[in-house]
C-alpha positions as CSV (number, residue, x, y, z in Angstrom):
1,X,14.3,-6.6,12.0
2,X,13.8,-10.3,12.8
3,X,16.6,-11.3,12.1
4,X,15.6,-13.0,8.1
5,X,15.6,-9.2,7.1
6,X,11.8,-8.5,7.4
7,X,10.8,-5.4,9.2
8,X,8.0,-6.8,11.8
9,X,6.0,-3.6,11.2
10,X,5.4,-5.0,7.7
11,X,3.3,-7.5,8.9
12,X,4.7,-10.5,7.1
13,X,3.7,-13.6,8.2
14,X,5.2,-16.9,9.4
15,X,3.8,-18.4,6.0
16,X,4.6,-15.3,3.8
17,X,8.1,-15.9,4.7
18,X,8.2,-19.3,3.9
19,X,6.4,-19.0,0.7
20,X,9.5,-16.6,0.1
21,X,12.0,-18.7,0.4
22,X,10.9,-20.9,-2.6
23,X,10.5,-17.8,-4.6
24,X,13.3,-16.6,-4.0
25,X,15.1,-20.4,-5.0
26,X,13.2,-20.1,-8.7
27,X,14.8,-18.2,-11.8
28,X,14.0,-14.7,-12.6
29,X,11.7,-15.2,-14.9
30,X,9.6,-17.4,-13.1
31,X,9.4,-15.3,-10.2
32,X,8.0,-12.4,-12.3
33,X,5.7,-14.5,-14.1
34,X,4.3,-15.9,-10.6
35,X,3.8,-12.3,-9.2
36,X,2.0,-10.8,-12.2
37,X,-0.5,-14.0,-11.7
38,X,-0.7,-13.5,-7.8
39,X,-0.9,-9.3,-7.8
40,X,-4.0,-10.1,-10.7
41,X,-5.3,-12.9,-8.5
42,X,-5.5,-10.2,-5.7
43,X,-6.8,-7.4,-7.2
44,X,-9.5,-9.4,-9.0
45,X,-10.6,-10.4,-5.4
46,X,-9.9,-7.0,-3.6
47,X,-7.2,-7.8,-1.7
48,X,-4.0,-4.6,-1.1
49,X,-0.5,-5.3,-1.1
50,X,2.0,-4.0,0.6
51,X,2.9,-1.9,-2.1
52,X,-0.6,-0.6,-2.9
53,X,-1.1,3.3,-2.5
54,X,-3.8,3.6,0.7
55,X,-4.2,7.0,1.1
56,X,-7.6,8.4,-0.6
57,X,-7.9,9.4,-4.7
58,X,-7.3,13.1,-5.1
59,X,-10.5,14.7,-6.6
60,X,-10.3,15.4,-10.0
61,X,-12.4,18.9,-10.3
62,X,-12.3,21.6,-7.6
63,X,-15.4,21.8,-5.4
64,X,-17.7,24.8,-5.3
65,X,-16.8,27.0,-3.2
66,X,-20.9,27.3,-2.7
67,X,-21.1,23.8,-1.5
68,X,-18.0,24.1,0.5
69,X,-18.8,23.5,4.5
70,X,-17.7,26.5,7.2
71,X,-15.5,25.8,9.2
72,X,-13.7,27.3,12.7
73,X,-9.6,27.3,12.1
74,X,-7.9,25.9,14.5
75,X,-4.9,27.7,13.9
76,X,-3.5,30.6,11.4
77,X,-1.6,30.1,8.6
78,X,1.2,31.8,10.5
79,X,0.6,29.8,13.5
80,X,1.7,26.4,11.5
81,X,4.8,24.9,12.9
């Protein structure tokens, strides 16, 4: 930590944690209103948070096995640590 309680790692900025600190100063209410308009803002314009799910969409209908690639294992099933 840096010492304000932000993990470096997270990649919060100089400006994010100012930004913050007025946040944090408003009422409740306000501060929820104020996210649900910048998290809309953000995903209207494509941007992630750092709460946004990254890892790739599982796919909804099995493949075929028919169109499925071959493929050399590198290891067993047993062999898996």
């Amino acid at each position: 930590m840096d010492g304000k309680g932000w993990k470096p790692e997270y990649g919060i900025s100089a400006e994010g944690i100012e930004v913050l600190g007025y946040l944090e100063a408003l009422p409740q209410e306000v501060r929820l209103e104020i996210a649900a308009a910048i998290a809309a803002l953000c995903k209207r314009e494509g941007y992630l948070s750092l709460h946004d799910e990254l890892s790739a969409p599982a796919a909804e209908e099995p493949a075929d096995p028919e169109t499925l690639a071959k493929v050399i294992p590198i290891f067993r099933r047993s062999q898996r640590g």
